[in-house]
N, C-alpha and C positions, 0 to 999 in steps of 0.2 A: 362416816358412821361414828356414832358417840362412843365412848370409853364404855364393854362391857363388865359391868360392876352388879350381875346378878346375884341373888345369895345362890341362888339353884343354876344347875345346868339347864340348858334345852338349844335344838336345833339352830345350825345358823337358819333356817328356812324359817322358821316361828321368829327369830332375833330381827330377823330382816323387814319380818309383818308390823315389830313395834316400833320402827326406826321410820322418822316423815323423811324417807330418802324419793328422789324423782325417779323417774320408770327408769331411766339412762343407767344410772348408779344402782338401781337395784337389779338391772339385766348384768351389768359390769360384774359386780360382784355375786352375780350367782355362776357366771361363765369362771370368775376366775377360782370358786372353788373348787367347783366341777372340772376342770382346764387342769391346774397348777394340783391341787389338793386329792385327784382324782376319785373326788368325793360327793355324796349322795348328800343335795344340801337338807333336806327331811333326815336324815338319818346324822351328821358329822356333828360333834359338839361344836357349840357355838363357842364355848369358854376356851379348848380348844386351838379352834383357828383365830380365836382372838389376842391369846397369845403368839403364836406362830407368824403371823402378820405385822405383830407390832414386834418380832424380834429383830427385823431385819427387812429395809430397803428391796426392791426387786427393782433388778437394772433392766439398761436400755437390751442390751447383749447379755449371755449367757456366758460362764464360763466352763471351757471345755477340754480334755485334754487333748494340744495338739498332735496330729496323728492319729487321732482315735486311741480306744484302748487297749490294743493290740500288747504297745508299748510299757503298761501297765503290770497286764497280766503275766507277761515274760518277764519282767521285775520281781513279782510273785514268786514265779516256778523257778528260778535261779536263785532263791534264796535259800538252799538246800533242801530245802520241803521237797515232800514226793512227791507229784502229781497223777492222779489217776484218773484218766480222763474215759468217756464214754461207758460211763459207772451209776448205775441207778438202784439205789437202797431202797431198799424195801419196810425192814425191819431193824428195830435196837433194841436189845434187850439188854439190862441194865441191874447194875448192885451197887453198893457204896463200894470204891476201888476197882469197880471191871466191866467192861460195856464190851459187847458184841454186835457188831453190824453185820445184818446180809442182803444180798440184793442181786444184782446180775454184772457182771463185769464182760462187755463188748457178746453180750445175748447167752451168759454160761453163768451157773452161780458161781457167787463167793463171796466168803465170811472173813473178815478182822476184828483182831481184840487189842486192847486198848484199858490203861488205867482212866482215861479221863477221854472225853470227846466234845467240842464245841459246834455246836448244830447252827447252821446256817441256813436251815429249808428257808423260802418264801412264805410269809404270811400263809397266804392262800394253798400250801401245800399244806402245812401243818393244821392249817383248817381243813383239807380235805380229807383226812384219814388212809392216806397214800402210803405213810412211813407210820406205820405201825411199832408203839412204845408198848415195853415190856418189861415192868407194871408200867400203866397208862402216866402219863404228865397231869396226875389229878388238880395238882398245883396251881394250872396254869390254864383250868378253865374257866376264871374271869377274864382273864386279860383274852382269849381266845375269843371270847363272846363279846367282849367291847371293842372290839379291834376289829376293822371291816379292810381287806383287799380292794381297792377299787379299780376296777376297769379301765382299760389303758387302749387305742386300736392306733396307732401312729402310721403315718403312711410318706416314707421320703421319696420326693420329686427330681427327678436330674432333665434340667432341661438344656439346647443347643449353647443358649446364652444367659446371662444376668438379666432377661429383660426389662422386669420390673425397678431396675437402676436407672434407668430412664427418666422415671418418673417418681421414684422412691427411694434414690442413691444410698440415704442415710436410717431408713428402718428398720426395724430388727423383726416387729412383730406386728401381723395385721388380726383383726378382730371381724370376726362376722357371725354374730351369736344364733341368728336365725339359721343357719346354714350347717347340716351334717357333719362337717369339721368346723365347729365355732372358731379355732386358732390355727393359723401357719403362722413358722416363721423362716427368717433367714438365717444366714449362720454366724454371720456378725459378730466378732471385726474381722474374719478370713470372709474372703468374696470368691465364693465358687456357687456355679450355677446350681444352686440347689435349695429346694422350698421343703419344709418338715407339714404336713397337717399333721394335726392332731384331735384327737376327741376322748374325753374323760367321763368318769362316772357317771350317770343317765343316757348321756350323750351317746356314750360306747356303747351300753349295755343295748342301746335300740338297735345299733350295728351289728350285732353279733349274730353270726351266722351267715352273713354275708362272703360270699368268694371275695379274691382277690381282686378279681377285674374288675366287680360292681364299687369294692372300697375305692381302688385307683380313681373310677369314674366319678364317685363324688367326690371324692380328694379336689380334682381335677375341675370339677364345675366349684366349686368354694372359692380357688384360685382364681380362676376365670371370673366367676361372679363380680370379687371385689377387683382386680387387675384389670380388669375388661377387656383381655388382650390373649388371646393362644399362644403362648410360649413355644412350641413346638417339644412334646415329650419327648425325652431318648429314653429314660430308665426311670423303674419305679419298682421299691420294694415295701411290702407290710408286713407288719408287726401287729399282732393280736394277744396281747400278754395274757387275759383270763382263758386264752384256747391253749396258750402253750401249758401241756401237764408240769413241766417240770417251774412254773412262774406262777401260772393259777391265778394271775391280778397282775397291776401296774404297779402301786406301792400303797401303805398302811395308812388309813389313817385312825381317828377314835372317836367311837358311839358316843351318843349322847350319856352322861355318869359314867364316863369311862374313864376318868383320872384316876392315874396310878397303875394301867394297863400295861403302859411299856416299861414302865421299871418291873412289876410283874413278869411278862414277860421273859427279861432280862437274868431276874433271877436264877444263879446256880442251883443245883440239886443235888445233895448230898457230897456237896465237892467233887461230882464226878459228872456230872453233866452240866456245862456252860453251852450259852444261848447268845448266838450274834445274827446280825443282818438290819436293814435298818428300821423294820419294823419295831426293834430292842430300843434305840435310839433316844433318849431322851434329854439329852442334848441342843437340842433347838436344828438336828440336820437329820431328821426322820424324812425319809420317801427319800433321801438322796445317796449317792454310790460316795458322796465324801460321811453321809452317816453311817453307811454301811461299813467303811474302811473302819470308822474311830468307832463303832459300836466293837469289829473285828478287833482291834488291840485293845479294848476292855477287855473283853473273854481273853483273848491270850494272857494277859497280866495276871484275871486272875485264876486259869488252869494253872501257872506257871508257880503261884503264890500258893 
């Protein structure tokens, strides 16, 4: 695809219509928006993902942290921070110097106050009107409204053995764009018996609603389809991020003339309310848990400042 050098914004789906790409490359690239970007290609700026894409290589493998993130989080909560877990806010109501949260703490209310507080909801939470601001975030209704949560439904596979090493030793990731989960992959460079599907923006959103057994099920023919082989299922777990309330999407991306959403977003208020997560991100590592983290010691920098 050519260098995009428009003076105007518009859709990668419109971008795509003017480029003499072959059916191949242009199926390629609308799976990997939708896939990777978990994005609505009619609706994502093209300007955009065309920075995003030319900022950085995409490998063979993934990087991950080993152990899962377990290990991460416990890093976190050992850093004398308080952790208050199985805590659902409801409301914040807010002044220059004094913010009050309330919500329900383990199904009972309760309220904390606080000079400054750095909001972490999900895109999709703060889009849904869930956590109730008091005066409203009037600030922050462009970037709210160019900024879309896209749909995320991930389905992990644990099967007897590695089968697919047989005949695919060295792959990380297979493609089968016609198929209900367009993407699985492996977990590469760790070799354990385990396939990720996956299905993003449009793709997701047709899935939704669906129980878990039917998502397994087509997880499972996707698999099969391109492997041509029964691996023999032991375990299988899904994940519906636009079903889960407290996620409400997979991760951010941005409308079409939506430059300058995330730094919006991003934006403090009145020195008492800071805004992290990676939705904020503008960075070049938005939709990722390492933009989440550096978007996270932005705001603390500058609560602390």
């Amino acid at each position: 695809m050519r260098d995009f050098h428009e003076s105007r914004d518009l859709s990668f789906h419109a971008l795509l219509n003017r480029q003499n790409l072959s059916p191949l490359t242009r199926t390629l690239a609308t799976v990997m928006v939708q896939g990777f970007d978990a994005a609505d290609p009619r609706k994502v700026s093209a300007r955009d993902i065309a920075e995003e894409w030319g900022a950085e290589a995409i490998g063979a493998s993934q990087a991950r942290p080993r152990g899962g993130y377990g290990p991460l989080l416990e890093k976190l909560a050992g850093s004398g921070a308080r952790l208050q877990l199985q805590t659902a806010v409801r409301e914040v109501r807010w002044r220059r110097g004094r913010v009050e949260v309330g919500g329900t703490f383990q199904g009972r209310p309760f309220r904390a106050g606080a000079k400054r507080v750095i909001v972490t909801l999900p895109l999709g939470v703060l889009q849904s009107g869930a956590v109730r601001f008091f005066p409203a975030l009037n600030e922050k209704r462009f970037a709210l409204a160019k900024l879309a949560s896209g749909p995320v439904i991930r389905v992990a596979l644990v099967f007897a053995s590695r089968f697919w090493e047989k005949r695919f030793p060295d792959v990380a990731f297979f493609h089968s764009p016609q198929a209900p989960f367009p993407t699985f992959w492996t977990p590469l460079p760790m070799r354990v018996p385990l396939l990720t599907a996956w299905a993003g923006g449009p793709k997701a959103a047709r899935l939704a609603g669906r129980g878990s057994q039917a998502l397994v099920h087509l997880a499972l023919q996707t698999v099969e389809g391109v492997l041509q082989q029964d691996g023999g299922l032991a375990a299988a777990y899904v994940q519906d991020w636009r079903a889960d309330p407290y996620a409400r999407g997979g991760y951010s991306y941005v409308k079409v003339n939506g430059e300058g959403a995330r730094e919006q977003l991003a934006a403090p208020l009145e020195a008492t309310l800071f805004f992290a997560g990676e939705a904020t991100n503008a960075e070049g590592e938005s939709g990722t848990v390492g933009g989440a983290l550096q978007s996270g010691e932005r705001a603390a920098r500058e609560a602390l400042g």
